[in-house]
MARVO-850835 format. One record per residue (C-alpha): z negated, x negated, y; residue number from 1. Coordinates in nm, 3 decimals, padded with zeros to 5 digits. Layout:
<nodes>
<w=Z, u=X, v=Y, k=NUM>
...
</nodes>
This chain:
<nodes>
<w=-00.273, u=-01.970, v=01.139, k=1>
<w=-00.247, u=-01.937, v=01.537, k=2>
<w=-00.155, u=-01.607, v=01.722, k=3>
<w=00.162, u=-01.762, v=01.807, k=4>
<w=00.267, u=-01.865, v=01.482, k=5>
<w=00.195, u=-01.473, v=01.359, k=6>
<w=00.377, u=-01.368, v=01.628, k=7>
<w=00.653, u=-01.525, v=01.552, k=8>
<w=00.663, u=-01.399, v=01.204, k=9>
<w=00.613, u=-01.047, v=01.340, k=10>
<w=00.951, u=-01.114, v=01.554, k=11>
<w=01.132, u=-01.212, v=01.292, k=12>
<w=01.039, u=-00.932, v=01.060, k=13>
<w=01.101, u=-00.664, v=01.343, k=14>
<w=01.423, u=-00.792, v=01.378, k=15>
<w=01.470, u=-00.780, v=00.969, k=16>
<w=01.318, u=-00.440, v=00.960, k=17>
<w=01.550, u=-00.369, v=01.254, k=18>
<w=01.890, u=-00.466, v=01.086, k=19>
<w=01.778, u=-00.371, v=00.738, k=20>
<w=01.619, u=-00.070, v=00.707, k=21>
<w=01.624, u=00.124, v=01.056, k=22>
<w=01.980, u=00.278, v=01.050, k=23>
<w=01.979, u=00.367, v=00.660, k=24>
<w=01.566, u=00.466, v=00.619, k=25>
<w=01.651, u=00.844, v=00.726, k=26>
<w=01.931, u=00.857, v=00.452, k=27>
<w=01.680, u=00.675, v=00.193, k=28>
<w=01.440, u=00.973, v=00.322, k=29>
<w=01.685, u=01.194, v=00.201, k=30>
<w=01.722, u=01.035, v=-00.150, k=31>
<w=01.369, u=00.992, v=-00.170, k=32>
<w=01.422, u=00.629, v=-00.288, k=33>
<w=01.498, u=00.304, v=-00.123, k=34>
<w=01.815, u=00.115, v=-00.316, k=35>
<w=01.666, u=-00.174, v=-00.523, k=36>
<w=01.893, u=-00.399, v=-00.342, k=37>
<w=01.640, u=-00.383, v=-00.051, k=38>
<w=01.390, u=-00.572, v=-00.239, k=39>
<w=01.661, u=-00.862, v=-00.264, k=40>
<w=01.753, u=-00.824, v=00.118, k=41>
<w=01.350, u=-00.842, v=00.202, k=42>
<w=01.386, u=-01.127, v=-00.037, k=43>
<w=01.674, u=-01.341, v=00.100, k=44>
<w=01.536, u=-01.311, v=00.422, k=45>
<w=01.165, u=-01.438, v=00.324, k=46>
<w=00.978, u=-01.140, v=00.425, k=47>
<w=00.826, u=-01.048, v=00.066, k=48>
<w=00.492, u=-01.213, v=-00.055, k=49>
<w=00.483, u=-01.436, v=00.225, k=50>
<w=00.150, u=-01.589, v=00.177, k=51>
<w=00.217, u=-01.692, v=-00.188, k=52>
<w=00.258, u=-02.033, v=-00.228, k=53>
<w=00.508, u=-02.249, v=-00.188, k=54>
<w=00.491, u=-02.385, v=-00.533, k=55>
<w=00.615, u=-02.051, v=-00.664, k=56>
<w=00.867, u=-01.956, v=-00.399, k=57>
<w=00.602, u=-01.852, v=-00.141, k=58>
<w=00.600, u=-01.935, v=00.214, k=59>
<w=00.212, u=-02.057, v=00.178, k=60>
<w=00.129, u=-01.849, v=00.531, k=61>
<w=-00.250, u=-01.654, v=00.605, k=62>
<w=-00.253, u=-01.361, v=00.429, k=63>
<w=-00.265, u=-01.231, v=00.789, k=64>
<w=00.109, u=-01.235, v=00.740, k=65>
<w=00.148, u=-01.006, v=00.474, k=66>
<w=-00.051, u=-00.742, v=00.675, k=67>
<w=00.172, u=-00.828, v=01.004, k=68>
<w=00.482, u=-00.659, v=00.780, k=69>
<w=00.279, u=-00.363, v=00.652, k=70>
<w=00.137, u=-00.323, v=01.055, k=71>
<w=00.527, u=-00.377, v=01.141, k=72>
<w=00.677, u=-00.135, v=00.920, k=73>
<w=00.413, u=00.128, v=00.980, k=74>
<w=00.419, u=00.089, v=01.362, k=75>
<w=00.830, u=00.151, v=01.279, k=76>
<w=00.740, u=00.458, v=01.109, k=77>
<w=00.862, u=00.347, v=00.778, k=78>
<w=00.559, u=00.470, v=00.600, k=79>
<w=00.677, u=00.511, v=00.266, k=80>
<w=00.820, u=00.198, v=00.237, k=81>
<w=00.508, u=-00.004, v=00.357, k=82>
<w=00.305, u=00.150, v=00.123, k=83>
<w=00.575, u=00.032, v=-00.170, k=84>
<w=00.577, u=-00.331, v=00.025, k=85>
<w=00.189, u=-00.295, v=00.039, k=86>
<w=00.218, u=-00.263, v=-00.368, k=87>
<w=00.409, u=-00.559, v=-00.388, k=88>
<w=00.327, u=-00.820, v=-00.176, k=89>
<w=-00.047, u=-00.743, v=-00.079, k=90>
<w=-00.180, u=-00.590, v=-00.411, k=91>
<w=00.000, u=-00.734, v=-00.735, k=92>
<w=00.128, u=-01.047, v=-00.635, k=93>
<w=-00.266, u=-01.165, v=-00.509, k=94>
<w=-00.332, u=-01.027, v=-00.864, k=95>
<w=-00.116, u=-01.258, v=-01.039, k=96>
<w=-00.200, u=-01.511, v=-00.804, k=97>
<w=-00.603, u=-01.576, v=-00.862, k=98>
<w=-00.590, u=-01.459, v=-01.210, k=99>
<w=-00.292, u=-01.496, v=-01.391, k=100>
<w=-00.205, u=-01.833, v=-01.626, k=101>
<w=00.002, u=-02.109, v=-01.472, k=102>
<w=00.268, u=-01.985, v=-01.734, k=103>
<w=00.250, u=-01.588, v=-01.583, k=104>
<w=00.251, u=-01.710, v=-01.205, k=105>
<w=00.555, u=-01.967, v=-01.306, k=106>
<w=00.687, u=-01.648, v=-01.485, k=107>
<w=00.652, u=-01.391, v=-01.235, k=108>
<w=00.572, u=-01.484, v=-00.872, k=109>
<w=00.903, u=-01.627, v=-00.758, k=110>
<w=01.100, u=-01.357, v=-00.907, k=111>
<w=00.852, u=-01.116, v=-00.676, k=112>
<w=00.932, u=-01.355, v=-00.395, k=113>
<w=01.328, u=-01.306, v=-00.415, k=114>
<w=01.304, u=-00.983, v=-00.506, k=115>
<w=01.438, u=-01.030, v=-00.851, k=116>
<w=01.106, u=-00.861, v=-00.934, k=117>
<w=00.940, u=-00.559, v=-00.797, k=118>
<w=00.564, u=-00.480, v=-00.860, k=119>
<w=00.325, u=-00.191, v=-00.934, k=120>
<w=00.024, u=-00.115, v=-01.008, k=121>
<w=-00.080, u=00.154, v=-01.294, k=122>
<w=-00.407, u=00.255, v=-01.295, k=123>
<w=-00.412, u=00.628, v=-01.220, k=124>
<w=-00.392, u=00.857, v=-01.538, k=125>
<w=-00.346, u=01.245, v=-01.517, k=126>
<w=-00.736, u=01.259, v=-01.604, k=127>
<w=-00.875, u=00.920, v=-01.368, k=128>
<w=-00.782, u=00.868, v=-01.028, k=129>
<w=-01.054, u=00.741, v=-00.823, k=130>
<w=-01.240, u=00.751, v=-01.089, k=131>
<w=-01.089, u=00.414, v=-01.297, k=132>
<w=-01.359, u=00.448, v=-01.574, k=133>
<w=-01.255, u=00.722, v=-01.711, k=134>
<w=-00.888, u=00.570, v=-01.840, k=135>
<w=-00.761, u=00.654, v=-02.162, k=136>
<w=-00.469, u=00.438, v=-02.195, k=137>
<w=-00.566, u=00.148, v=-02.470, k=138>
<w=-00.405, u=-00.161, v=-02.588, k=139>
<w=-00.495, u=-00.266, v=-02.953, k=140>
<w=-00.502, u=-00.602, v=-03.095, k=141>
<w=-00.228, u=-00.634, v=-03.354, k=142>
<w=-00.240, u=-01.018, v=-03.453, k=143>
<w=-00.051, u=-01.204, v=-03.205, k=144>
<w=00.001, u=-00.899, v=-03.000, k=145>
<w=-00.102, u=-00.605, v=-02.824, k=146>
<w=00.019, u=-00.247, v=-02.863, k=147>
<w=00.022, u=-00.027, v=-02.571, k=148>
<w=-00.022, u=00.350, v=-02.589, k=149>
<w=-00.038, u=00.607, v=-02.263, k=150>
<w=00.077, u=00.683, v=-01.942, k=151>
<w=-00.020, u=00.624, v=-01.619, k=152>
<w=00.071, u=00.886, v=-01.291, k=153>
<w=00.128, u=00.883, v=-00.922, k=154>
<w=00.284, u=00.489, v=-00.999, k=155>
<w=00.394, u=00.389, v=-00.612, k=156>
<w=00.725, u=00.177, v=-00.719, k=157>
<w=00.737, u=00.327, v=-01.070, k=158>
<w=01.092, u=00.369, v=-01.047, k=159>
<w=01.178, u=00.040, v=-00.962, k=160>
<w=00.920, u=-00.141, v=-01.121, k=161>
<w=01.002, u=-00.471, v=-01.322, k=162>
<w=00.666, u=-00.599, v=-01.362, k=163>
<w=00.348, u=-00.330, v=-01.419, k=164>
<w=-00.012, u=-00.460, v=-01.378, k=165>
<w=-00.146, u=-00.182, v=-01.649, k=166>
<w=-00.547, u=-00.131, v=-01.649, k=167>
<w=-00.604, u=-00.080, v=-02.025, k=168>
<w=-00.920, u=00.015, v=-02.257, k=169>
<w=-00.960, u=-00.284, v=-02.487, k=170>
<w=-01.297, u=-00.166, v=-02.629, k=171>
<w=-01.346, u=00.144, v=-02.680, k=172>
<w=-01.678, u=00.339, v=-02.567, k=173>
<w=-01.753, u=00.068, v=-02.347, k=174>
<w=-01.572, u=00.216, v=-02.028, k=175>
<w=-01.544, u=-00.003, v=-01.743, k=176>
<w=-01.705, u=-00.279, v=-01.951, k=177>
<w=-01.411, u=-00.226, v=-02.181, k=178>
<w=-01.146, u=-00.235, v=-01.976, k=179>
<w=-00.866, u=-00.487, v=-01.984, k=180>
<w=-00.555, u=-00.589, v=-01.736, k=181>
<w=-00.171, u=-00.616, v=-01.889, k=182>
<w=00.130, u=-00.747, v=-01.680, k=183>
<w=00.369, u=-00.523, v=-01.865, k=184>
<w=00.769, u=-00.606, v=-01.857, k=185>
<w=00.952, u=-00.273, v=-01.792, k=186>
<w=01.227, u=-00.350, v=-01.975, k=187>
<w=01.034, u=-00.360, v=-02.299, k=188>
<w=01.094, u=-00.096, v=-02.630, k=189>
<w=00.856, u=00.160, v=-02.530, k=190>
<w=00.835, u=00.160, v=-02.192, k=191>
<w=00.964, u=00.451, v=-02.029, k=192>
<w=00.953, u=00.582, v=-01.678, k=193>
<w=00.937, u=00.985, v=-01.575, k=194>
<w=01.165, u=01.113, v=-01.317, k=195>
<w=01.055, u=01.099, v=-00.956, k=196>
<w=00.765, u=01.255, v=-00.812, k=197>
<w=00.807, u=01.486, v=-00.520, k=198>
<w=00.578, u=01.441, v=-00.253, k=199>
<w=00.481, u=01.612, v=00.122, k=200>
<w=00.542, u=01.278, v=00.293, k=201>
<w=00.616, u=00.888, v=00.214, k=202>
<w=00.939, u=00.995, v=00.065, k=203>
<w=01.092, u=00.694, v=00.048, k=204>
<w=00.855, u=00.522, v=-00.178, k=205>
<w=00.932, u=00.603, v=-00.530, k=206>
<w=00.660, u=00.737, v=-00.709, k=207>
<w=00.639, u=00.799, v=-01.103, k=208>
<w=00.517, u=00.867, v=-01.388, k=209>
<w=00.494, u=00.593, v=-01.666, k=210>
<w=00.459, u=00.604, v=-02.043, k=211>
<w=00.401, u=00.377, v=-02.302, k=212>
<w=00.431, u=00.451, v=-02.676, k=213>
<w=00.373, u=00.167, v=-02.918, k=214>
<w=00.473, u=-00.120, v=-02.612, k=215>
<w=00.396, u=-00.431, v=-02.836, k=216>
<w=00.305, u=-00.670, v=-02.573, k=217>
<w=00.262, u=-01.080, v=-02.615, k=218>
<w=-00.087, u=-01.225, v=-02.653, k=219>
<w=-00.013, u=-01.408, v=-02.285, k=220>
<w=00.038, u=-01.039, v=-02.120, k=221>
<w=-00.339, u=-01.039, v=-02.101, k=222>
<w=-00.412, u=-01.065, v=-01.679, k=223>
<w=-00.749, u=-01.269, v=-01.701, k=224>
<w=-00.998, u=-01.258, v=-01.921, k=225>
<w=-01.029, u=-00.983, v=-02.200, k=226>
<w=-01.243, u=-00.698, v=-02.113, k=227>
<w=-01.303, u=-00.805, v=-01.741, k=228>
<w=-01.015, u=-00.548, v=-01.573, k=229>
<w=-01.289, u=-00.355, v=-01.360, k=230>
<w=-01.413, u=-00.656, v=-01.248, k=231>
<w=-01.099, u=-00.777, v=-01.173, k=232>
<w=-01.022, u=-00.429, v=-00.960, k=233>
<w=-01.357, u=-00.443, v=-00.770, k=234>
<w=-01.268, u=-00.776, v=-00.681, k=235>
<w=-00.944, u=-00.684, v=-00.546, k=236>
<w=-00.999, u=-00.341, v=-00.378, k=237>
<w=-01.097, u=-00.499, v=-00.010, k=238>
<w=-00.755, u=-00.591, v=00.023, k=239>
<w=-00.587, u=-00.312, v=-00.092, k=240>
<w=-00.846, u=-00.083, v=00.115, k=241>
<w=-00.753, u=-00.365, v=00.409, k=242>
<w=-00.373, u=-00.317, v=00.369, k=243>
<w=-00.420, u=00.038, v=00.384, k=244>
<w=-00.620, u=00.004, v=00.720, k=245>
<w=-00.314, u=-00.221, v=00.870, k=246>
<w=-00.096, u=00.087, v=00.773, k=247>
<w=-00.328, u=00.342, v=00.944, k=248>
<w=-00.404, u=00.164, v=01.287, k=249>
<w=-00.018, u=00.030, v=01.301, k=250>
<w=00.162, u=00.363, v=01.221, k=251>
<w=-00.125, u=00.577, v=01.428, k=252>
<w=00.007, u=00.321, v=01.722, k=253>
<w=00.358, u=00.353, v=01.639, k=254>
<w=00.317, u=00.768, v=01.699, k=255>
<w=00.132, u=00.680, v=02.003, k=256>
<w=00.450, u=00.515, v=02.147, k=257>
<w=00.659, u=00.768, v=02.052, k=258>
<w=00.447, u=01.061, v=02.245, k=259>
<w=00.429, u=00.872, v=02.579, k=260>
<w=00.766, u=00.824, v=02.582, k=261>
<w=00.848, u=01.203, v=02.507, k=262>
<w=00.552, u=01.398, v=02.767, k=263>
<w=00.695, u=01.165, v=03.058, k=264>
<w=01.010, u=01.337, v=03.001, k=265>
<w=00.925, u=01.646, v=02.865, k=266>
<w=00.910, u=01.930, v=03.126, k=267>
<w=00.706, u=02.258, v=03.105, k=268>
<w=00.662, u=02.520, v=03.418, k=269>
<w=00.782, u=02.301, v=03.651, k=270>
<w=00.673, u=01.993, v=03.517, k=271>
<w=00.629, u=01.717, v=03.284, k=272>
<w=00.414, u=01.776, v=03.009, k=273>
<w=00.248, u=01.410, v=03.121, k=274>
<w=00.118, u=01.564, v=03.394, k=275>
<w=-00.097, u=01.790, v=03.257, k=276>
<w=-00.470, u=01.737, v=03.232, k=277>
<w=-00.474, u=01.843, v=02.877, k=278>
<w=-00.204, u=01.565, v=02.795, k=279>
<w=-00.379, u=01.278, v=02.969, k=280>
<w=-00.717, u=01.348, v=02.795, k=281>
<w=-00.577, u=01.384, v=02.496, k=282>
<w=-00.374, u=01.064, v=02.523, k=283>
<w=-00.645, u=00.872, v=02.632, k=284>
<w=-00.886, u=01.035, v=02.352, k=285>
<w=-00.596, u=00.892, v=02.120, k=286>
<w=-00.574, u=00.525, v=02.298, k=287>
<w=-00.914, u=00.459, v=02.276, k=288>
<w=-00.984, u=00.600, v=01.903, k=289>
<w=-00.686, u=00.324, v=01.792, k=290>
<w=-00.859, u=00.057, v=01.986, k=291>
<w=-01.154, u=00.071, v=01.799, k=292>
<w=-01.001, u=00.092, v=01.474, k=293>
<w=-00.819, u=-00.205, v=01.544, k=294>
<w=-01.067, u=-00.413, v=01.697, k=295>
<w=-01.270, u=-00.316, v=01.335, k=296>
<w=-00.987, u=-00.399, v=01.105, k=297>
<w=-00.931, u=-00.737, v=01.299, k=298>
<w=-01.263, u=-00.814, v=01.253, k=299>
<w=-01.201, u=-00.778, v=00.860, k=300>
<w=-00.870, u=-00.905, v=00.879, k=301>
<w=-01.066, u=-01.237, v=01.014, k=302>
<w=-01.369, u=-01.220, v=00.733, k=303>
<w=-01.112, u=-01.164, v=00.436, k=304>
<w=-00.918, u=-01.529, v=00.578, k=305>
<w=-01.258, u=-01.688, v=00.517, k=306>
<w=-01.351, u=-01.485, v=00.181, k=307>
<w=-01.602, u=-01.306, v=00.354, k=308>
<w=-01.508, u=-00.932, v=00.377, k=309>
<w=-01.815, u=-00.736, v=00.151, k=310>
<w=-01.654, u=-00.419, v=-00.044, k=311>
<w=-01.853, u=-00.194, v=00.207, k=312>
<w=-01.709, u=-00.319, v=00.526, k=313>
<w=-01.369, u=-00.239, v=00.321, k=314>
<w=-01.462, u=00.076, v=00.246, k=315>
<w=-01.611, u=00.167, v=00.582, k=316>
<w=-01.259, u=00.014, v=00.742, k=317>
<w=-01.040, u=00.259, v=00.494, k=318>
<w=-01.257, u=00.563, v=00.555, k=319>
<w=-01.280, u=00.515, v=00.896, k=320>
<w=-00.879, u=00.413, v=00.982, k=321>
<w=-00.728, u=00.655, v=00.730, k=322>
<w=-00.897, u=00.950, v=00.897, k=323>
<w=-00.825, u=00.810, v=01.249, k=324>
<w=-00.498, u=00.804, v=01.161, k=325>
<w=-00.453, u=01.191, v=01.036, k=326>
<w=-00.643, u=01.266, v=01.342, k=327>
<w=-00.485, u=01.079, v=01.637, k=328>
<w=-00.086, u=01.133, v=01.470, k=329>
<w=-00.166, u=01.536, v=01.446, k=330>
<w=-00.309, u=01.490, v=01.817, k=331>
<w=00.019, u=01.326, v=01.931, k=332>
<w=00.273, u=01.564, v=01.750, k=333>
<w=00.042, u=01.874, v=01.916, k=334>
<w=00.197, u=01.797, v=02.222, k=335>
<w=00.562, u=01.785, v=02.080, k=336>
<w=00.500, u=02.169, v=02.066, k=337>
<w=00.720, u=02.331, v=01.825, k=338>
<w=00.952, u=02.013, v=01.816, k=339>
<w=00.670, u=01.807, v=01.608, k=340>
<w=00.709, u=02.024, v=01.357, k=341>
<w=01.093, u=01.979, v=01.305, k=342>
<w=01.251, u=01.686, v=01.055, k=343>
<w=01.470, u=01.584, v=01.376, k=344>
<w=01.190, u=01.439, v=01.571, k=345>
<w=00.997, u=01.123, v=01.421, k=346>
<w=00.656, u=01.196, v=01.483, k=347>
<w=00.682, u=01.502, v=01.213, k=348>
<w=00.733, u=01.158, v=00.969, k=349>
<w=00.429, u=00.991, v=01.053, k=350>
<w=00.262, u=01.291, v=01.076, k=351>
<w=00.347, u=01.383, v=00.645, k=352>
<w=00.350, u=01.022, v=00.598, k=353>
<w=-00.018, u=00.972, v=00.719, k=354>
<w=-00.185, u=01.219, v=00.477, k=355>
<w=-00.192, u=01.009, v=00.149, k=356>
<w=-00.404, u=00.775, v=00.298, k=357>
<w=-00.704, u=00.918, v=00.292, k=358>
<w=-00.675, u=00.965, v=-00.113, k=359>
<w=-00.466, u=00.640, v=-00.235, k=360>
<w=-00.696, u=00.355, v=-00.265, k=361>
<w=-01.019, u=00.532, v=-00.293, k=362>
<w=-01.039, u=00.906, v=-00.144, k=363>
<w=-01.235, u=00.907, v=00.184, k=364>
<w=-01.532, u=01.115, v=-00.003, k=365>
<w=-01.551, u=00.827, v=-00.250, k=366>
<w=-01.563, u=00.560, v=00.095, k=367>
<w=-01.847, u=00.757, v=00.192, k=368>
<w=-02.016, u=00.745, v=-00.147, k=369>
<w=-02.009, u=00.396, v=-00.160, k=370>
<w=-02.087, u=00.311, v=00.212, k=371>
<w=-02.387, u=00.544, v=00.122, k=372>
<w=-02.525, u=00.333, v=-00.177, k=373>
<w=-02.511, u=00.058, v=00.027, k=374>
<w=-02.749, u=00.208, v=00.222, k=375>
<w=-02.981, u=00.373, v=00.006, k=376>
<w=-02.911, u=00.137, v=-00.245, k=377>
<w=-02.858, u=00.392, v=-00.497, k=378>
</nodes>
């Protein structure tokens, strides 16, 4: 895909985002939910899974595209919601996509496409976050089924969740080894979903607690083969670390916009807080710490295209945007002054909403871990 063919699906979604989502997201804030009609509006207008393909709804684009709507929705300051987009169209629909069965793709990727269907992901347990070994939730083989016992927390999209991709232990004692994938129907017996979590920031995205007490689940709920789920994950994680980068250097240059608008008119003894030596430093500090970020994730953006982004480069590209981000946004609201830290002013959003994102996906201390084995090889 050209420039200008992404940049005309980065028009059209800013318009979308525009008309869809920017007068209501502060109300949604509020609720601490989008409606689930939004997922059918992102839908209708072809903004969700976009690089699907067109066999099962999809518009068959670069996966370049999908990260143009998390990078647009960031930049917007809709945090919360990219990260439940980011769930959806970057993380479980690619899931489905290179491992599911002909009949699960035919079953469940147009309904993500339209909407009909919205995704999540259930891997962290009370007990395993970043550490996915140590899951206890198990599936048991029960002739032509499976049954499904234990719960899964912190589910982004929990709430509205219609199709769960549910990391599993298959063998027990085995750990990772043992560990199976489950595309798990939320409407089944058994399936039950815990009230909201409340969260510093992202409010918007609806994040919950799951539960599953004797789910009986159909032989063909198995998400590739039996007992290969970590595998699966590892082979996955450089997008979702890569999606979470888009967020970072998108929403850190969404804040950016916001503060040069507000120090050039801004006035403090006399004058405006742009003129100050402290504020141009700073600003520039911020400018060129995005740059770099961004030239970085391009860079991956360009190697995952050609199937060539390593898991360290995506973990060195999370670490190092995620903390840029918390850095450069805290920065920028500094030189609100006391009016950063109100609800009324915008940058106090990106500002909560940046936080997760050095935990979700891998906590920057486990980045570093692995960016260090690399090295040492060990």
């Amino acid at each position: 895909m050209n420039n200008e063919e992404l940049t005309l699906f980065r028009d059209m979604a800013r318009r979308a985002f525009e008309q869809l989502i920017g007068p209501h997201y502060e109300a949604w804030e509020e609720k601490h939910i989008v409606p689930r009609e939004l997922w059918n509006q992102l839908g209708e207008a072809g903004l969700l899974c976009p690089d699907m393909p067109e066999a099962y709804g999809g518009a068959g684009t670069s996966p370049q595209v999908c990260f143009a709507m998390i990078e647009e929705l960031s930049h917007m300051g809709f945090g919360g919601l990219a990260s439940g987009y980011g769930i959806h169209s970057n993380i479980v629909a690619p899931y489905i996509e290179h491992f599911g069965t002909e009949e699960q793709k035919q079953q469940w990727l147009p309904k993500m496409v339209s909407g009909e269907a919205v995704g999540a992901l259930a891997m962290t347990e009370p007990g395993a976050g970043s550490d996915v070994q140590g899951i206890r939730t198990n599936a048991v083989r029960d002739g032509d089924e499976w049954v499904l016992n234990g719960s899964k927390i912190f589910i982004t999209n929990g709430i509205h969740a219609d199709v769960v991709v549910v990391a599993a232990i298959t063998d027990p004692g085995k750990g990772a080894r043992g560990t199976s994938l489950f595309l798990v129907d939320s409407s089944l017996p058994g399936f039950d979903k815990g009230k909201k979590i409340e969260k510093i920031g992202q409010h918007a995205s609806d994040t919950a607690e799951l539960f599953f007490q004797d789910v009986r689940l159909p032989a063909n709920a198995l998400l590739g083969d039996l007992n290969k789920g970590f595998v699966i994950m590892m082979t996955e994680l450089p997008r979702e670390r890569l999606g979470i980068a888009a967020q970072a250097v998108a929403a850190a240059e969404g804040a950016l916009e916001l503060t040069v608008d507000y120090v050039q008119e801004r006035k403090a003894f006399g004058q405006t807080v742009a003129s100050f030596q402290n504020t141009r430093f700073t600003l520039a500090d911020v400018k060129t710490e995005i740059a770099l970020n961004r030239a970085f994730y391009e860079k991956c953006a360009d190697q995952y295209t050609r199937d060539e982004l390593t898991s360290d480069d995506a973990a060195m590209l999370k670490y190092a945007a995620t903390e840029m981000q918390c850095k450069t946004i805290d920065q920028c609201l500094q030189l609100f002054g006391g009016y950063g830290y109100t609800a009324e002013y915008p940058i106090s959003r990106y500002y909560t909403d940046a936080r997760i994102q050095r935990i979700y996906g891998g906590t920057s201390e486990i980045m570093r871990e692995l960016v260090a084995r690399s090295i040492l090889g060990r």
